[in-house]
Rosetta silent file (secondary structure, phi, psi, omega in degrees, C-alpha in Angstrom):
SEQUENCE: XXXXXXXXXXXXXXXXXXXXXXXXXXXXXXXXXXXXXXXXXXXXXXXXXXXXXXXXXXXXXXXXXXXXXXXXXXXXXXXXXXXXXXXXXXXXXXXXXXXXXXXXXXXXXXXXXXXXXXXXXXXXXXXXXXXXXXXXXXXXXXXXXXXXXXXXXXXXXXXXXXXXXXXXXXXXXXXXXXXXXXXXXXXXXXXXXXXXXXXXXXXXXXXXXXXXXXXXXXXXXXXXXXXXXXXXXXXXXXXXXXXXXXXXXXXXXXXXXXXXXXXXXXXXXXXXXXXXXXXXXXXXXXXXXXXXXXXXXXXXXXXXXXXXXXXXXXXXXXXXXXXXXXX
SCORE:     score description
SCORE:     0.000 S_00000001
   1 L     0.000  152.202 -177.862    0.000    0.000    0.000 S_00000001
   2 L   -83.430  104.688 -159.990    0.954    3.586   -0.738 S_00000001
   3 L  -108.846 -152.876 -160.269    1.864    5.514    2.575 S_00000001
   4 L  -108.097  140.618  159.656    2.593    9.011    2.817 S_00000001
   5 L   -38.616  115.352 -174.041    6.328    9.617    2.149 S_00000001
   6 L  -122.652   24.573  171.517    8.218    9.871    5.660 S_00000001
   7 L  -122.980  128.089 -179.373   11.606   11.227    4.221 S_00000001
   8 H   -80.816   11.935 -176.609   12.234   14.289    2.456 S_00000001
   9 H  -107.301   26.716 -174.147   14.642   12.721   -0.300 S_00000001
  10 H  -108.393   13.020  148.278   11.562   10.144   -1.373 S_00000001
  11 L   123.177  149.072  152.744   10.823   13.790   -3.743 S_00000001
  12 L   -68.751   -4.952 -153.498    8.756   16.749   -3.413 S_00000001
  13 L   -95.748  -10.923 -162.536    6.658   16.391   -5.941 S_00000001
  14 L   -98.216  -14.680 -166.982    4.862   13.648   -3.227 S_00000001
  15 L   -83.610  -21.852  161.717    4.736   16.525   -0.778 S_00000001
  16 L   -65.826  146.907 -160.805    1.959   18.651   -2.148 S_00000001
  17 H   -62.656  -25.385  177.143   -0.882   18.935   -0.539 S_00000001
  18 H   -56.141  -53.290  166.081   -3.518   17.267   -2.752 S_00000001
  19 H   -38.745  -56.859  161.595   -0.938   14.477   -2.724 S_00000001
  20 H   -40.048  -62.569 -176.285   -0.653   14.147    0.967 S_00000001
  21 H   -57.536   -9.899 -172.705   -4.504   14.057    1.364 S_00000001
  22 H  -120.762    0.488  166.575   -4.950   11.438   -0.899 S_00000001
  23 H   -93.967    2.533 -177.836   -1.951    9.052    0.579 S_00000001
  24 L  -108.223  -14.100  178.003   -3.288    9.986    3.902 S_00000001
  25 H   -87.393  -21.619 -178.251   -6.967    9.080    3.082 S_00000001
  26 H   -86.473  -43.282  171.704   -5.981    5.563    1.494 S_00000001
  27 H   -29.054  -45.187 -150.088   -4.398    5.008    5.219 S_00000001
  28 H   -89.505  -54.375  164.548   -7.229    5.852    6.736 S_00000001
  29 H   -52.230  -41.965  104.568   -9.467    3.659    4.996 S_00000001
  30 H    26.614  -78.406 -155.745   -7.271    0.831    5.186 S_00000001
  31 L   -73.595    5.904 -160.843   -7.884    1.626    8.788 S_00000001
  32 L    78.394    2.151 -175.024  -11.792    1.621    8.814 S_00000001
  33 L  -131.671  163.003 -126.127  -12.131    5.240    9.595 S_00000001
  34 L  -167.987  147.888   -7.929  -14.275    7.623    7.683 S_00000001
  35 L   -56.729  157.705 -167.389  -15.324    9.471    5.607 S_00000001
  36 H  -105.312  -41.428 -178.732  -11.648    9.292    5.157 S_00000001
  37 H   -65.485  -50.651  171.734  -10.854   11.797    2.144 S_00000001
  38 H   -35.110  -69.117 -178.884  -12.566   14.728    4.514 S_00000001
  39 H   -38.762  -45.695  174.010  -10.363   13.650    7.378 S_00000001
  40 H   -64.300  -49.194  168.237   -7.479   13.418    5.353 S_00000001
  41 H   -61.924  -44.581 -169.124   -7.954   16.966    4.174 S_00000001
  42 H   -53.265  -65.420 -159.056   -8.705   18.129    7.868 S_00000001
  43 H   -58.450  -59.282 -161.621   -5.622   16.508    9.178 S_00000001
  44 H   -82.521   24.018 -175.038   -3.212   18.279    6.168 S_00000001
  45 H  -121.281  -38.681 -175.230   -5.079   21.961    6.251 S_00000001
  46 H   -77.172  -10.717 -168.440   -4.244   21.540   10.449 S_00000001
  47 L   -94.591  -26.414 -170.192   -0.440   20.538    9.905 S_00000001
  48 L   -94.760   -0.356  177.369    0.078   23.733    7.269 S_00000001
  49 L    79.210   36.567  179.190   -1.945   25.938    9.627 S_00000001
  50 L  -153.391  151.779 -162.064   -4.887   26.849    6.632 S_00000001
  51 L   -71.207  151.068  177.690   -8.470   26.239    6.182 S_00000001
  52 L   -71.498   -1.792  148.752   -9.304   22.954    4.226 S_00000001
  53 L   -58.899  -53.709  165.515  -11.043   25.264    1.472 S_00000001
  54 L   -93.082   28.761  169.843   -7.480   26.267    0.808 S_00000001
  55 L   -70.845  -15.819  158.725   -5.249   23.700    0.255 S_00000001
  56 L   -52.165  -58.221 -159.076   -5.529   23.848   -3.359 S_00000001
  57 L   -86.866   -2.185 -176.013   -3.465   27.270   -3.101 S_00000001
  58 L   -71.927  150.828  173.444   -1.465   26.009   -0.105 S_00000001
  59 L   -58.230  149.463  170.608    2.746   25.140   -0.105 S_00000001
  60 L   -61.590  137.139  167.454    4.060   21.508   -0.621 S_00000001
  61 L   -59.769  130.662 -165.113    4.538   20.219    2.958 S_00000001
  62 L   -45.388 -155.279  161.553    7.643   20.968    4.625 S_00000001
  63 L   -95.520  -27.634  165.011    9.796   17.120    5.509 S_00000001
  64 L   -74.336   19.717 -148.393    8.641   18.576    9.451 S_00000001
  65 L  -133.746  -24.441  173.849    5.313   19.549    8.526 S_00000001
  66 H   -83.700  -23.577  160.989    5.315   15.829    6.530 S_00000001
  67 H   -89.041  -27.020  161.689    6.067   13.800    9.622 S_00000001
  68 H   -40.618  -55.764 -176.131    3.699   15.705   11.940 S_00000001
  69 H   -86.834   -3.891  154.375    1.191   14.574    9.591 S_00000001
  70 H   -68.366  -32.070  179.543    2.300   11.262    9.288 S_00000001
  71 H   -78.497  -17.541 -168.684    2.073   10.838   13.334 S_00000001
  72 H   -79.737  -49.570 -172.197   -1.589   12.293   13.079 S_00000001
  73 H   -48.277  -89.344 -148.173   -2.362    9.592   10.189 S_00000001
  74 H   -27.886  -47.626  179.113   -1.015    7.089   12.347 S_00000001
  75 H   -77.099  -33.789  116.641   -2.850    8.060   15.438 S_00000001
  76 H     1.507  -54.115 -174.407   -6.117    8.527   13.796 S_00000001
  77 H   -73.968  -23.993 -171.839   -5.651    5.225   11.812 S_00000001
  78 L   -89.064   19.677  179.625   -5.556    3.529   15.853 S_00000001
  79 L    61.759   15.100  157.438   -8.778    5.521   16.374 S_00000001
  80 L   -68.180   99.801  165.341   -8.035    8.167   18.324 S_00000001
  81 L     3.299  112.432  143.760  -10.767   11.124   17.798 S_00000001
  82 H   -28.941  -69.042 -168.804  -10.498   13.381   14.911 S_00000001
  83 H   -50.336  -64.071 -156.114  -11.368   16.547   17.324 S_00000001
  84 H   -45.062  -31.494 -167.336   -8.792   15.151   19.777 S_00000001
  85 H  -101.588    3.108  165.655   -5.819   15.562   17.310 S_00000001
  86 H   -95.655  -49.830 -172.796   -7.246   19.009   16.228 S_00000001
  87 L   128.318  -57.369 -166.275   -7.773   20.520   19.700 S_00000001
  88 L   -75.655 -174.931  154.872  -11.207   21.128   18.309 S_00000001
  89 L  -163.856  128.628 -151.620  -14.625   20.478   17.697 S_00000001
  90 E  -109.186  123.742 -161.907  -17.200   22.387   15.471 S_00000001
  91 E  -136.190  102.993  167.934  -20.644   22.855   17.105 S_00000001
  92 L    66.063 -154.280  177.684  -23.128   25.322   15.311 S_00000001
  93 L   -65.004    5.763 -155.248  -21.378   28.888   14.536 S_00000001
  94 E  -142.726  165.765  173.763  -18.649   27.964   17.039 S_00000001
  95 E  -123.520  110.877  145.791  -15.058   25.723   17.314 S_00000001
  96 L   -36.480   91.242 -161.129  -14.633   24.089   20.508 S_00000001
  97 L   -63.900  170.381  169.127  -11.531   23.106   22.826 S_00000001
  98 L  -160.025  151.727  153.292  -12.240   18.977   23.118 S_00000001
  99 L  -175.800  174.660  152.691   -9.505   16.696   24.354 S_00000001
 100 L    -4.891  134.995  143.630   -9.141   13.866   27.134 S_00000001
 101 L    78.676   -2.462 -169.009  -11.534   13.663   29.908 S_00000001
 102 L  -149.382  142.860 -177.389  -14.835   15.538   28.165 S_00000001
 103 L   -53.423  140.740  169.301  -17.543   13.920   25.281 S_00000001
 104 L  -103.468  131.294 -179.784  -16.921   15.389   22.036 S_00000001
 105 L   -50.304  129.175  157.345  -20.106   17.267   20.703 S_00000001
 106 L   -50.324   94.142 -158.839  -22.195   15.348   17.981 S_00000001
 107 H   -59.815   -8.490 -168.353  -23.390   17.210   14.854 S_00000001
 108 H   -84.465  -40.479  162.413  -26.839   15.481   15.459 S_00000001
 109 H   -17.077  -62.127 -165.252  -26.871   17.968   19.374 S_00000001
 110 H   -40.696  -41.886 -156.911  -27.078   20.646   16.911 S_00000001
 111 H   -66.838  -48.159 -167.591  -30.628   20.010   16.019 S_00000001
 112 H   -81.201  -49.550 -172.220  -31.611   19.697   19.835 S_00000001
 113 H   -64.388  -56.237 -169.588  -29.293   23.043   20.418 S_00000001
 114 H   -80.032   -8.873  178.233  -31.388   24.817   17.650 S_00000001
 115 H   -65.609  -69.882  177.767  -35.019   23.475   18.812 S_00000001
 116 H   -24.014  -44.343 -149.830  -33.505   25.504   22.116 S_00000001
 117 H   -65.274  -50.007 -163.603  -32.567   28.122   20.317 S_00000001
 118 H   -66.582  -25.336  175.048  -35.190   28.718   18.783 S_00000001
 119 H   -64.987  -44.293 -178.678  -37.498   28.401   21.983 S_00000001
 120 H   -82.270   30.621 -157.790  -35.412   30.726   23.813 S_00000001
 121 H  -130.854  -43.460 -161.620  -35.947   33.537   20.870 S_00000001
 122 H   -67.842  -40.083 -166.957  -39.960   33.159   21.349 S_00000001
 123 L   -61.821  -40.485  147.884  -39.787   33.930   24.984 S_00000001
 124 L   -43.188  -23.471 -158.418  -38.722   37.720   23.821 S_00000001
 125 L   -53.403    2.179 -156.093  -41.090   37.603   21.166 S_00000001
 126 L  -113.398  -41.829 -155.102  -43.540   40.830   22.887 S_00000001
 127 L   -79.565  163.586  170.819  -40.551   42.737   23.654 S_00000001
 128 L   -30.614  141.636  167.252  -39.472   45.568   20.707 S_00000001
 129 L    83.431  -28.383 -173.192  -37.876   44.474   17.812 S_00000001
 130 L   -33.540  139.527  168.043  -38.812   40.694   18.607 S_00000001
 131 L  -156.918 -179.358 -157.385  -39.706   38.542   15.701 S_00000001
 132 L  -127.403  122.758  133.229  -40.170   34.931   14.817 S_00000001
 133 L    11.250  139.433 -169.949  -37.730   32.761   12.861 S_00000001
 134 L  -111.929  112.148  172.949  -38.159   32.030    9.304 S_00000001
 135 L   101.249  -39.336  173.627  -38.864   28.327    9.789 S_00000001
 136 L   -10.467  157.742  175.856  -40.001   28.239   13.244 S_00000001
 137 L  -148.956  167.548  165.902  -43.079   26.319   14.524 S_00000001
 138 L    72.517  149.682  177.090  -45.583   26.304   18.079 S_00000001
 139 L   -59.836  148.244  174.892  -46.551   29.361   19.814 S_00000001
 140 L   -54.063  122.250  164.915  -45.158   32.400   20.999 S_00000001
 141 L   -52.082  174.485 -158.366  -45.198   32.244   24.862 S_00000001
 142 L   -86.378  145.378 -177.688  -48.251   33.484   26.322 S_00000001
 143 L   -90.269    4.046  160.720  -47.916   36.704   27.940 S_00000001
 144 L   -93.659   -1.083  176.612  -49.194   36.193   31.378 S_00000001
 145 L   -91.251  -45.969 -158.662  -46.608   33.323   31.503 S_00000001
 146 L   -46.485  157.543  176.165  -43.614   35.590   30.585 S_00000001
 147 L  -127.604  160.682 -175.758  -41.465   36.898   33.614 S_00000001
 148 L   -96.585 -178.708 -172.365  -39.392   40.191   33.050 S_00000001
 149 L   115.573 -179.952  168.485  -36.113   40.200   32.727 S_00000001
 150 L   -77.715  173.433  172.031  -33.844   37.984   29.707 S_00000001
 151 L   -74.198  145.866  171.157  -34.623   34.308   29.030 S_00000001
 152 E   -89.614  135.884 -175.124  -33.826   32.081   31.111 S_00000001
 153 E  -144.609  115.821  158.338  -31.820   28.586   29.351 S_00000001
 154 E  -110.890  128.539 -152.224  -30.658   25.922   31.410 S_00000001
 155 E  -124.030  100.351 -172.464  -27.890   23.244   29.797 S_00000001
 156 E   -86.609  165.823 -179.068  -27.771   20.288   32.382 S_00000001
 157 L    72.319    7.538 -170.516  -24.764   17.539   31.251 S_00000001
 158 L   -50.412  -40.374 -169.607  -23.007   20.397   29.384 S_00000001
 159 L    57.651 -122.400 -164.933  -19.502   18.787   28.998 S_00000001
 160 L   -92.122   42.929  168.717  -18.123   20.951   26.663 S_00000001
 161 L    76.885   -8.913  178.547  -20.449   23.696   27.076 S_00000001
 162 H   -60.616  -37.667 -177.625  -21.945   23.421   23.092 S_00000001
 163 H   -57.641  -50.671 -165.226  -25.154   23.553   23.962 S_00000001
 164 H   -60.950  -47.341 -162.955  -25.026   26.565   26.336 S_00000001
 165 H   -91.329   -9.109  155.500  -22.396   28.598   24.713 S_00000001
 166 H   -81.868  -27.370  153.984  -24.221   28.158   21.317 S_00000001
 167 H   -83.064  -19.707  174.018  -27.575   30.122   23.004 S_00000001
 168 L   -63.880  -45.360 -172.790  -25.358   32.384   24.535 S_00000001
 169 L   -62.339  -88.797 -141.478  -23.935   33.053   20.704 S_00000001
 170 L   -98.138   50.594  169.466  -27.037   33.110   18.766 S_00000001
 171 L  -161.827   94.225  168.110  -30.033   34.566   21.474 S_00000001
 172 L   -46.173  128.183  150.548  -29.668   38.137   22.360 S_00000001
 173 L    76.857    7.141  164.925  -29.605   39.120   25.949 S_00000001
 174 L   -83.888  140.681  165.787  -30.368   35.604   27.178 S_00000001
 175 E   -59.770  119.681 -169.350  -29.047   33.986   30.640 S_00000001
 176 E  -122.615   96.863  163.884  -27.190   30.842   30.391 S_00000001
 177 E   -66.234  165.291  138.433  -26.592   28.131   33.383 S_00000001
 178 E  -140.154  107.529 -164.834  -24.602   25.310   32.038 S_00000001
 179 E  -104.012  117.043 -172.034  -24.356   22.712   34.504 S_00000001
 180 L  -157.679  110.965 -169.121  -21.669   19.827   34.762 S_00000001
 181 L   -58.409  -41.959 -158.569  -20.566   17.449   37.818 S_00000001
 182 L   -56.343  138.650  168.979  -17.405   15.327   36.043 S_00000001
 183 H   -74.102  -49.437  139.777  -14.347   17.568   37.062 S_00000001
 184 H    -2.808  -81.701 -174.375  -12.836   16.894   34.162 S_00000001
 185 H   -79.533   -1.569 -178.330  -15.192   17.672   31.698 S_00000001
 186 H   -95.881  -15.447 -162.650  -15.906   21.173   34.168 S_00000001
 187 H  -108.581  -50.492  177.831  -12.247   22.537   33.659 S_00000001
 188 H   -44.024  -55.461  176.844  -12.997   21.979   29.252 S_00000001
 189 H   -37.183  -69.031 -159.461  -16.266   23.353   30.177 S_00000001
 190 H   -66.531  -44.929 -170.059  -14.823   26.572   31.923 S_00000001
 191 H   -27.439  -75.847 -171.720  -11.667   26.626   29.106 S_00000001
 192 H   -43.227  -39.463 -158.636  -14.791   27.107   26.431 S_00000001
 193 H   -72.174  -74.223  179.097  -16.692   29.399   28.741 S_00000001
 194 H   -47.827  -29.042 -171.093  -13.691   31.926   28.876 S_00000001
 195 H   -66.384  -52.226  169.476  -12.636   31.436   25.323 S_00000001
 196 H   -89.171   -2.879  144.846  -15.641   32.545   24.128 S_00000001
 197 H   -45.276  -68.732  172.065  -16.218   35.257   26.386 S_00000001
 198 L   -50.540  -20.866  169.842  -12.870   36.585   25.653 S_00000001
 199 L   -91.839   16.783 -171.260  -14.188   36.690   21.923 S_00000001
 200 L    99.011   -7.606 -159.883  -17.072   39.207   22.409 S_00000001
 201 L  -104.152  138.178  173.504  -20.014   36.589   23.121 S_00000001
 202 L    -3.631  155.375  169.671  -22.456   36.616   26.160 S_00000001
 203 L   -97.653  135.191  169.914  -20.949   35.405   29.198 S_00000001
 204 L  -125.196  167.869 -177.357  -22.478   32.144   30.685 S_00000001
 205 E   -84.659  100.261 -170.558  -22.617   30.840   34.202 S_00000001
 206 E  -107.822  153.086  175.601  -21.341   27.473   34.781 S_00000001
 207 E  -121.052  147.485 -162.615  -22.124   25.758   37.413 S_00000001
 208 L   -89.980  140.147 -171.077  -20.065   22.569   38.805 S_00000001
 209 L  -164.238  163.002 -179.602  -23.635   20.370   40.112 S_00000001
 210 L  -125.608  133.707  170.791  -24.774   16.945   39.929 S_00000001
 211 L   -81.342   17.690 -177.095  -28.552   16.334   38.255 S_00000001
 212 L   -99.055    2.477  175.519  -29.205   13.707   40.331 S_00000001
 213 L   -58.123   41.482  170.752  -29.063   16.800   43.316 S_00000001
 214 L     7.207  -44.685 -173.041  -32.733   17.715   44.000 S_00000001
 215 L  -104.160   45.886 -168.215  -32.041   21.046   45.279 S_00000001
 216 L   -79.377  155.643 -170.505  -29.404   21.764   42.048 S_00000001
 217 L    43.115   36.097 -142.389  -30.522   25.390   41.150 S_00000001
 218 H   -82.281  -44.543  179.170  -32.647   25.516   43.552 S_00000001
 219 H   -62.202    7.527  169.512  -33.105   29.732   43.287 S_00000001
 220 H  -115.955   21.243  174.346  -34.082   29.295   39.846 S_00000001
 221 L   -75.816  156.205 -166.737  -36.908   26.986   40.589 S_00000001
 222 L    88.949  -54.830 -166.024  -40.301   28.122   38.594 S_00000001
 223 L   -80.015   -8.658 -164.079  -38.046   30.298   36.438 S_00000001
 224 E   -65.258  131.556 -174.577  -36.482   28.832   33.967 S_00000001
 225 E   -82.610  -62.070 -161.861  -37.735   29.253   30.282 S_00000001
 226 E  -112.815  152.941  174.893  -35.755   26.299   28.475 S_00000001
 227 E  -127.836  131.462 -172.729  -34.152   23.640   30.034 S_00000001
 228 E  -138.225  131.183  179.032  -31.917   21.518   27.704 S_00000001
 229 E  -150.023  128.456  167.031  -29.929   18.339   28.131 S_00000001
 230 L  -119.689  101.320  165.376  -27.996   15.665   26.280 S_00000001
 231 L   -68.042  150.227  157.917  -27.231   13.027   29.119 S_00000001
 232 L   -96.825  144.133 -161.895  -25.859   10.067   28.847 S_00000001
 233 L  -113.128  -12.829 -166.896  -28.373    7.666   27.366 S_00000001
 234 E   -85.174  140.167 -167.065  -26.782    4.517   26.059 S_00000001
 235 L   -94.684  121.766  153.162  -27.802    1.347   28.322 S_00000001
 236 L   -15.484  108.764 -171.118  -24.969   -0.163   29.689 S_00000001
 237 L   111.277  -40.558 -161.962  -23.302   -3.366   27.573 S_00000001
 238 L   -74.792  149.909  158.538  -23.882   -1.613   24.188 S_00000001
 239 L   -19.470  118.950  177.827  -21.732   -1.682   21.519 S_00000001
 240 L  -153.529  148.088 -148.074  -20.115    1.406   20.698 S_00000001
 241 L   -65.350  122.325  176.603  -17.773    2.512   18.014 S_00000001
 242 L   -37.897  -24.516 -155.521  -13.567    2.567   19.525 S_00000001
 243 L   -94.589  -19.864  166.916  -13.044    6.097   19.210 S_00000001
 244 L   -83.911  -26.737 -177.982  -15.970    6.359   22.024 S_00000001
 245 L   -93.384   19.722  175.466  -15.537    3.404   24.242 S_00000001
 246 L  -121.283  -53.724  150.935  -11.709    4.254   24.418 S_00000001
 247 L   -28.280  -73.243 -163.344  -12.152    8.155   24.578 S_00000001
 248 L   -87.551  171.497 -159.576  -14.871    9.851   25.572 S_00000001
 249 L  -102.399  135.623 -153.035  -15.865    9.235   29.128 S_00000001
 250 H   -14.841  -70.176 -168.695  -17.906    6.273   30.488 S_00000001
 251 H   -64.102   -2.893  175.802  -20.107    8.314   32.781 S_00000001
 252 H  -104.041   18.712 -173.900  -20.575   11.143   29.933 S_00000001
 253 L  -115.856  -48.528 -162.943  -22.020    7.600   27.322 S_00000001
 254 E  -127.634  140.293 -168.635  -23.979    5.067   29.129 S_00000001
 255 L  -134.770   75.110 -176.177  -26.810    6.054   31.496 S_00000001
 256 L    87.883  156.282 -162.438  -27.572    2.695   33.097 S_00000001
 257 L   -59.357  -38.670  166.708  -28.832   -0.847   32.336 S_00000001
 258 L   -69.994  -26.511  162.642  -31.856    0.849   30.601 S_00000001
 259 L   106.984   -7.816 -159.438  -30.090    3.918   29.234 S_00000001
 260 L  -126.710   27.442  169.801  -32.629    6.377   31.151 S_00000001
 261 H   -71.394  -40.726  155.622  -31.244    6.692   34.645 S_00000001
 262 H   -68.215  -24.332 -146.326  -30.074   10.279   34.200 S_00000001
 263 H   -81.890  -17.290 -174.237  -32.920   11.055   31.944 S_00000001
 264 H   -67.261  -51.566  178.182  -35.022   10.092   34.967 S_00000001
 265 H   -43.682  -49.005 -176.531  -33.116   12.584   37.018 S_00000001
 266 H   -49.117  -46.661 -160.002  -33.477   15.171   34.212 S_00000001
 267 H   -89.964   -0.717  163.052  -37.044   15.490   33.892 S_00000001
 268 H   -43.313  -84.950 -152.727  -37.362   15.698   38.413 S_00000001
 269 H   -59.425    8.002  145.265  -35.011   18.312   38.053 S_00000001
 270 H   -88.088  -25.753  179.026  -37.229   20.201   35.054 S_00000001
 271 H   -73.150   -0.676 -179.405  -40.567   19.802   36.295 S_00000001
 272 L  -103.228    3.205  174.059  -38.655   21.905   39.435 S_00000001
 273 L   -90.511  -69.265 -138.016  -37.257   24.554   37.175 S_00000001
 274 E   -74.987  155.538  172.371  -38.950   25.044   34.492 S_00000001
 275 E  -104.270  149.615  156.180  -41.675   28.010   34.811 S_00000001
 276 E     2.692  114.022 -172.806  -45.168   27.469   33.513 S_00000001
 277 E    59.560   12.944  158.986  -45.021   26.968   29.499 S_00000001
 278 E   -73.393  171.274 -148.460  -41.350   26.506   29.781 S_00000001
 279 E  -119.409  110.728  141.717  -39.955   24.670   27.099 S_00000001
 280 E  -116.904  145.610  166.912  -37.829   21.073   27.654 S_00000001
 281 E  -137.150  119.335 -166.145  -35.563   19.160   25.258 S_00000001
 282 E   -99.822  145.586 -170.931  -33.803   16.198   26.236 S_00000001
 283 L  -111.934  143.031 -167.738  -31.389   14.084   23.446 S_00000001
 284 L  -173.047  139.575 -179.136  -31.806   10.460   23.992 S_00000001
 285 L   -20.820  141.216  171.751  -30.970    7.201   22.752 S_00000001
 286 L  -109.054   73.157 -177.096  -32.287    5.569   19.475 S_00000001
 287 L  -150.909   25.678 -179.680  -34.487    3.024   20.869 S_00000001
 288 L   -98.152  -20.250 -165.882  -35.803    5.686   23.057 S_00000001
 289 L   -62.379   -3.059  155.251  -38.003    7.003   20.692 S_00000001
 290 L  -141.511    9.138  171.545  -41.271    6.610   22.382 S_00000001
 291 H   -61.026  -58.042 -134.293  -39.767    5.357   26.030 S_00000001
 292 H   -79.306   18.198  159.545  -38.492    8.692   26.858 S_00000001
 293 H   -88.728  -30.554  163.827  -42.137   10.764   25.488 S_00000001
 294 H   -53.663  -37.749  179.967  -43.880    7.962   27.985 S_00000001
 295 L   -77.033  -28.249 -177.013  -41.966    8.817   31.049 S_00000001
 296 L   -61.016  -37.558 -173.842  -42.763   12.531   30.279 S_00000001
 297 L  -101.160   11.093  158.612  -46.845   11.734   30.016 S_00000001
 298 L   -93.920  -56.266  177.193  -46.365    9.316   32.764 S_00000001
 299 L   -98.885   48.057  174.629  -45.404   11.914   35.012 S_00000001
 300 L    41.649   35.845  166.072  -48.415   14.439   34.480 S_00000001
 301 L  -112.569  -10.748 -174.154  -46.295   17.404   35.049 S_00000001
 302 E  -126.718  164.077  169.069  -45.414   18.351   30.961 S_00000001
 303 E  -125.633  160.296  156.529  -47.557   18.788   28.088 S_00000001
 304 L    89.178   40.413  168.292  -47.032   19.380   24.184 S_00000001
 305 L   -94.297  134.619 -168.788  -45.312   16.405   23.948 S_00000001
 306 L  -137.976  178.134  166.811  -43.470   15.072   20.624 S_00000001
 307 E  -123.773  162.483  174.351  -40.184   13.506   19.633 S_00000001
 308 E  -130.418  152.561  163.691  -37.925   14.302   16.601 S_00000001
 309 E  -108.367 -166.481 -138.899  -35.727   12.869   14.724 S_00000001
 310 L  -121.605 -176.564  162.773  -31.854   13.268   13.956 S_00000001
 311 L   -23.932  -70.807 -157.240  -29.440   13.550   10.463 S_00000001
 312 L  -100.879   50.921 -176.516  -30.502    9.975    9.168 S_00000001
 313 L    88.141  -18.898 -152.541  -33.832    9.713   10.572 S_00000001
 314 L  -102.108  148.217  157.171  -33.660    7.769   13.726 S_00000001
 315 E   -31.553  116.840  177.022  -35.727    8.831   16.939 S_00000001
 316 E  -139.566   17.604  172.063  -32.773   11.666   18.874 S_00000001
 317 E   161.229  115.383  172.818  -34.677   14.117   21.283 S_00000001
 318 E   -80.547  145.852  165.973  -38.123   14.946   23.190 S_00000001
 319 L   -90.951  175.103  175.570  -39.625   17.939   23.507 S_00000001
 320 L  -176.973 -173.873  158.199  -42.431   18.846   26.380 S_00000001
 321 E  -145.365  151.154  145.002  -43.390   21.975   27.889 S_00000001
 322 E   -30.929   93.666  170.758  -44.173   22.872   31.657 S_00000001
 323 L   -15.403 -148.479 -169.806  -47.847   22.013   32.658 S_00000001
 324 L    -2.906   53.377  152.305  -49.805   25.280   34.182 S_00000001
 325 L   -99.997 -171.698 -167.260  -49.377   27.828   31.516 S_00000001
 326 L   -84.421  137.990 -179.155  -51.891   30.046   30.679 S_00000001
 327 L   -77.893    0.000    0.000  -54.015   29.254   27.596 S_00000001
């Protein structure tokens, strides 16, 4: 097989970047991991320090800039996390630290992140200038439910802060808890929290809490408009893909023999938060897809309940609202 050139005297002509990317993508595939030509491109736009839109105009790799990306192939090809060997992770409008010790965000979150978003945009909808979303759907809160002040968004499970720090980004003047026990995943959390602060964007609060904590938030019970969470859901013994059961971390993947032991926690702690007609959305396994809208209508505290699905289809996240608002 054809690997990527680990000398400089095996020619230069092997050293350009199109070239790299496509001896670093037949590696990769080789190795099972995928899509592989993307990756391959990722990896050789992060070793020259330029976006993977330009590597057509980019320099032939230096012979250091060709064994960097030969150790990246390599580690990659053993299934070590694409984000991990970037630093990053791309969530919405925003790039992420990820490494060791914290879940790496999921493009299917986004979907659940923008349901949020979009919830926490409505709750404004009375004051000046407010308006409603060009795709949006379900009503404007009611306006004997509203409380003054900004919206309130609560992100229990944050890890690395994408949910929270993506309503903080895109929802003017809203308040953002983001709540996360693992210490670990709390110091990534805080990293992100400052980073993007330090760029111009809303400031959010994080708080280090456990949801299985009854009194967690306890001053913001009643107020809360959205409460948002992606727990871990996967029931204990399943299968799961190497770069997750040897990375990311147990307790932020499998939530019990059943999969719904935090999720149980989650919706306590929202029916004690949330205010009248607040808005929850929980991300949840996909064999979940009408478990987790049952426990919500089993325990007679939410209404408006549906589920959605994800990228390909599959059952990914319930919605509900808080029980007593005003019709």
């Amino acid at each position: 097989m054809t690997r990527i050139p680990q000398h400089p005297d095996e020619g230069t002509e092997r050293t350009r970047p199109s070239v790299a990317a496509a001896l670093a993508a037949t590696e990769l595939a080789a190795a099972g991991v995928g899509p592989a030509r993307t990756e391959a491109e990722l990896l050789v736009a992060y070793v020259l320090g330029v976006r993977r839109g330009a590597l057509a105009l980019a320099d032939p790799l230096t012979p250091g800039q060709l064994a960097r990306l030969r150790n990246l192939v390599d580690r990659r090809s053993r299934h070590e996390p694409l984000q991990h060997l970037l630093g990053t992770a791309a969530f919405r409008h925003l790039e992420l630290a990820v490494g060791p010790g914290v879940f790496v965000p999921r493009p299917e979150t986004e979907l659940l992140a923008g349901w949020g978003i979009a919830q926490a945009r409505r709750v404004g909808r009375a004051e000046p200038g407010g308006a409603e979303l060009a795709g949006e759907t379900g009503p404007a809160i009611p306006a004997a439910d509203r409380q003054p002040g900004p919206a309130i968004v609560v992100d229990l499970c944050s890890g690395t802060g994408a949910i929270a720090l993506a309503v903080a980004d895109e929802v003017p003047g809203v308040r953002v808890f983001a709540v996360e026990r693992a210490a670990p995943a709390l110091a990534w959390l805080r990293r992100n929290a400052g980073e993007r602060a330090g760029a111009g964007d809303p400031p959010i609060e994080v708080v280090a809490g456990d949801v299985a904590d009854p009194s967690l938030l306890g001053d913001l019970a009643g107020r809360v408009d959205v409460l948002l969470c992606n727990p871990p859901y996967v029931p204990d013994g399943t299968a799961v893909p190497p770069e997750v059961a040897a990375h990311d971390p147990a307790d932020a993947v499998f939530g019990g023999p059943d999969g719904l032991a935090v999720i149980r926690f989650v919706l306590a702690r929202a029916a004690r938060l949330l205010r009248p007609g607040g808005a929850l959305g929980i991300e949840h396994d996909d064999t979940h897809g009408t478990v987790v809208p049952d426990l919500l209508r089993a325990d007679g505290r939410f209404v408006d309940i549906a589920d959605h699905p994800d990228l390909v289809g599959r059952p990914r996240f319930a919605t509900a609202r808080r029980a007593g608002a005003t019709a």
